[in-house]
VOVO-665915 format. One record per residue: residue number from 1; residue in three letters; x, y, z of N, C-alpha, C, CB in turn. Coordinates in steps of 0.02 Angstrom, whole numbers, plus 50000, padded with zeros to 5 digits. Glycine has a CB too. Example, Ala and Ser with C-alpha at 12.3 -4.5 7.8 and 13.67 -1.06 7.14 Angstrom:
// VOVO-665915
ATOM, 1, ala, 50660, 49716, 50390, 50615, 49775, 50390, 50660, 49835, 50390, 50565, 49776, 50452
ATOM, 2, ser, 50642, 49888, 50354, 50684, 49947, 50357, 50645, 50002, 50394, 50704, 49970, 50286
***
This chain:
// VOVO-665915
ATOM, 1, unk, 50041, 49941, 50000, 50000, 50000, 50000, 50044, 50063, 50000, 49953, 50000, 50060
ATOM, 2, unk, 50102, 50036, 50046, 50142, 50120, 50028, 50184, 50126, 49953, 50215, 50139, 50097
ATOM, 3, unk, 50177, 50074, 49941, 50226, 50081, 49877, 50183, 50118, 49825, 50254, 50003, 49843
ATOM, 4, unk, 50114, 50097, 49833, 50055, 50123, 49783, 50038, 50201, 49801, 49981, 50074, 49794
ATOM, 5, unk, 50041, 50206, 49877, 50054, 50291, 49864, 50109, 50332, 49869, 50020, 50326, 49902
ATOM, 6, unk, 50161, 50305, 49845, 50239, 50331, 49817, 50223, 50361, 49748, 50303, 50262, 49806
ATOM, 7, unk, 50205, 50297, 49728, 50206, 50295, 49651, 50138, 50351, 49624, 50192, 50201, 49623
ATOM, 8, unk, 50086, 50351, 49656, 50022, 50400, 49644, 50071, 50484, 49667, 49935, 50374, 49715
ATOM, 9, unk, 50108, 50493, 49719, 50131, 50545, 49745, 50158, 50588, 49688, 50178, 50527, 49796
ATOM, 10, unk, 50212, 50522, 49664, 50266, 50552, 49614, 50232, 50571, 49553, 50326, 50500, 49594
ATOM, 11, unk, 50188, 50544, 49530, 50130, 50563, 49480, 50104, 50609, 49467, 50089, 50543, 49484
ATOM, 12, unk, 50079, 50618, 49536, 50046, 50690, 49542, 50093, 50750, 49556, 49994, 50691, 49601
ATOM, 13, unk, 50162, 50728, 49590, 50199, 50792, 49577, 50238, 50810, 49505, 50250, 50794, 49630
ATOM, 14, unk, 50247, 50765, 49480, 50263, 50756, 49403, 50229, 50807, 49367, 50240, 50685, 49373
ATOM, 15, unk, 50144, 50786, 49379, 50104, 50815, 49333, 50090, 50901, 49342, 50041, 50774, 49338
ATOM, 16, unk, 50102, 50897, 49411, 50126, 50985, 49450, 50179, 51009, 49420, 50152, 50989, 49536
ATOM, 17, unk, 50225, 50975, 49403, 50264, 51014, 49368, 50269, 51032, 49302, 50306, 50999, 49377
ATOM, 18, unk, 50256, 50982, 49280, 50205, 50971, 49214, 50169, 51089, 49182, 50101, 50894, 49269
ATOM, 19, unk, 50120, 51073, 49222, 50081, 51122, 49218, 50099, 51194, 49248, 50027, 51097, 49243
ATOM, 20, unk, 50138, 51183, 49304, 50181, 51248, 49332, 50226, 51274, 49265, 50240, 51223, 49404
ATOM, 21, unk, 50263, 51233, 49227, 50307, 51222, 49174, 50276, 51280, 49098, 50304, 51128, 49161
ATOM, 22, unk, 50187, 51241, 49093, 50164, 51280, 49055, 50135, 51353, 49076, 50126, 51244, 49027
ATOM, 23, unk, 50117, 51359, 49138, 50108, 51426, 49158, 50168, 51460, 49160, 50077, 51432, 49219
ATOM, 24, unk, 50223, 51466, 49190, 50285, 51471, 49161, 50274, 51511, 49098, 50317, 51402, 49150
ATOM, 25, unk, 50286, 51465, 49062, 50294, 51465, 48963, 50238, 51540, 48964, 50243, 51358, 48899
ATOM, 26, unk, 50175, 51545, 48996, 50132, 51585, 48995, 50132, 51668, 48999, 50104, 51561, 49033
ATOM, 27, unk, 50207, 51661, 49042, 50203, 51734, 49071, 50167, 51755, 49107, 50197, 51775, 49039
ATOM, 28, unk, 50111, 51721, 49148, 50047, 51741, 49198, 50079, 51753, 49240, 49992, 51696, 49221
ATOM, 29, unk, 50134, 51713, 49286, 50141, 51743, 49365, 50231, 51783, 49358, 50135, 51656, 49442
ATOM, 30, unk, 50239, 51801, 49402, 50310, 51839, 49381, 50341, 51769, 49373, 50354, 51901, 49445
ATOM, 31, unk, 50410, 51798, 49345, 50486, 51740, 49344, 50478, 51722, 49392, 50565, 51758, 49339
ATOM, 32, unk, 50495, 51736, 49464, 50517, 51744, 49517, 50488, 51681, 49553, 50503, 51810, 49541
ATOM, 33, unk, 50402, 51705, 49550, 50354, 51672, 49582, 50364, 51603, 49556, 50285, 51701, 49572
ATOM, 34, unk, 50366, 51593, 49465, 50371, 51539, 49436, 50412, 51503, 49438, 50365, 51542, 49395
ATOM, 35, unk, 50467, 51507, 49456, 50551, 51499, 49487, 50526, 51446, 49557, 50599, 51601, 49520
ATOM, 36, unk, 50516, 51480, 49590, 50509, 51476, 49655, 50461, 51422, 49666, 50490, 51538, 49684
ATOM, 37, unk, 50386, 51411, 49629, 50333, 51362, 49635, 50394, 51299, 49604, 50249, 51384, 49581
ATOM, 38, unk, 50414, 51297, 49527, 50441, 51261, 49515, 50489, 51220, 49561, 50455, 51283, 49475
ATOM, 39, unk, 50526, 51240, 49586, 50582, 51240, 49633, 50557, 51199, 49695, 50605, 51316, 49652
ATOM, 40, unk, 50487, 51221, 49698, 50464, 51196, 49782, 50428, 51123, 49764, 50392, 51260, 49831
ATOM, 41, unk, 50431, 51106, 49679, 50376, 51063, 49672, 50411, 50998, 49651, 50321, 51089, 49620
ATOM, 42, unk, 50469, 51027, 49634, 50532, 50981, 49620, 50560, 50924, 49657, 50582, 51017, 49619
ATOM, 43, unk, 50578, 50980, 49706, 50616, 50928, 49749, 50592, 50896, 49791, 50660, 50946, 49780
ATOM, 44, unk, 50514, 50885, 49803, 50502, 50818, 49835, 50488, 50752, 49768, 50425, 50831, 49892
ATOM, 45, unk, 50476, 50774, 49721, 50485, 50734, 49653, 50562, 50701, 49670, 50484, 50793, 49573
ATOM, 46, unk, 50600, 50728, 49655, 50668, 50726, 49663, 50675, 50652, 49735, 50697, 50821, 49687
ATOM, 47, unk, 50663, 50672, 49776, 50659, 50623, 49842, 50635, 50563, 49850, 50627, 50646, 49885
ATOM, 48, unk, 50546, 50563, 49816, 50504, 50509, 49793, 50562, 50453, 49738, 50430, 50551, 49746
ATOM, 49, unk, 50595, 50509, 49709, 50637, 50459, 49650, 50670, 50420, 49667, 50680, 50483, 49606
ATOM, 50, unk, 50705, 50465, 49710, 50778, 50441, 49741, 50743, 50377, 49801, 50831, 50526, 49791
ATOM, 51, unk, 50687, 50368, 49822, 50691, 50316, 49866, 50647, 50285, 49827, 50678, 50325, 49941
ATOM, 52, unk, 50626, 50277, 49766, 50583, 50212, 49730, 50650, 50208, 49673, 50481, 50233, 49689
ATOM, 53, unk, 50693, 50231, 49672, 50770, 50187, 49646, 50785, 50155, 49681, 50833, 50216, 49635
ATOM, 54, unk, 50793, 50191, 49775, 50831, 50131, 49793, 50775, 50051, 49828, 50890, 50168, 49858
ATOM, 55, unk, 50724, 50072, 49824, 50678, 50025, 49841, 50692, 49971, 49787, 50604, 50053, 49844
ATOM, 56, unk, 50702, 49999, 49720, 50695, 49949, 49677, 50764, 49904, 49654, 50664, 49982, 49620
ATOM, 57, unk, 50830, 49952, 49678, 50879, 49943, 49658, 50927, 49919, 49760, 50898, 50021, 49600
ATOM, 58, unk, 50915, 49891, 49781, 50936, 49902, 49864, 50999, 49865, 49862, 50877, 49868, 49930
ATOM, 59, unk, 51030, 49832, 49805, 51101, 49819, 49821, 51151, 49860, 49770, 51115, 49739, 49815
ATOM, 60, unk, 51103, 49916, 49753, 51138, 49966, 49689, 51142, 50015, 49749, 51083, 49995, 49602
ATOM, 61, unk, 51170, 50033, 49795, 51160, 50109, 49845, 51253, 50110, 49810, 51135, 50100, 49976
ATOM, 62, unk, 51231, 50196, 49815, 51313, 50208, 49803, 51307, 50249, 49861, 51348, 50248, 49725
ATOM, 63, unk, 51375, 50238, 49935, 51383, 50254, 49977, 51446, 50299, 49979, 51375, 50209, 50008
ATOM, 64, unk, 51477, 50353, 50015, 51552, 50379, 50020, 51590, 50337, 50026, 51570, 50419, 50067
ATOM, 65, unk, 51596, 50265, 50078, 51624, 50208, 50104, 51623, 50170, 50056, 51598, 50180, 50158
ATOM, 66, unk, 51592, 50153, 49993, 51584, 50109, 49949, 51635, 50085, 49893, 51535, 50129, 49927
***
């Protein structure tokens, strides 16, 4: 069940960025603002990734010690 709402999470932040991306392209909200939404919508995308790699990959971890 948690794996199923990883995978719905990353989806839906995907698709947030997705559409932040084309408002963006739009010129509706300043740079700044659009910068900034982007930025905030990212990096839990970014996180979701990084732990359904290593969920999927768990003897692929690249460590400093490694």
């Amino acid at each position: 069940m948690l794996f199923l709402k990883r995978v719905i999470f990353f989806g839906e932040t995907r698709e947030t960025i997705f559409w932040l991306k084309l408002l963006k392209d739009t010129n509706i909200p300043e740079q700044k603002i659009a910068d900034s939404m982007l930025n905030d919508s990212e990096e839990p995308a970014r996180i979701i990734g990084s732990i359904q790699k290593s969920i999927k990959n768990p003897h692929n971890k690249s460590t400093p010690n490694s």
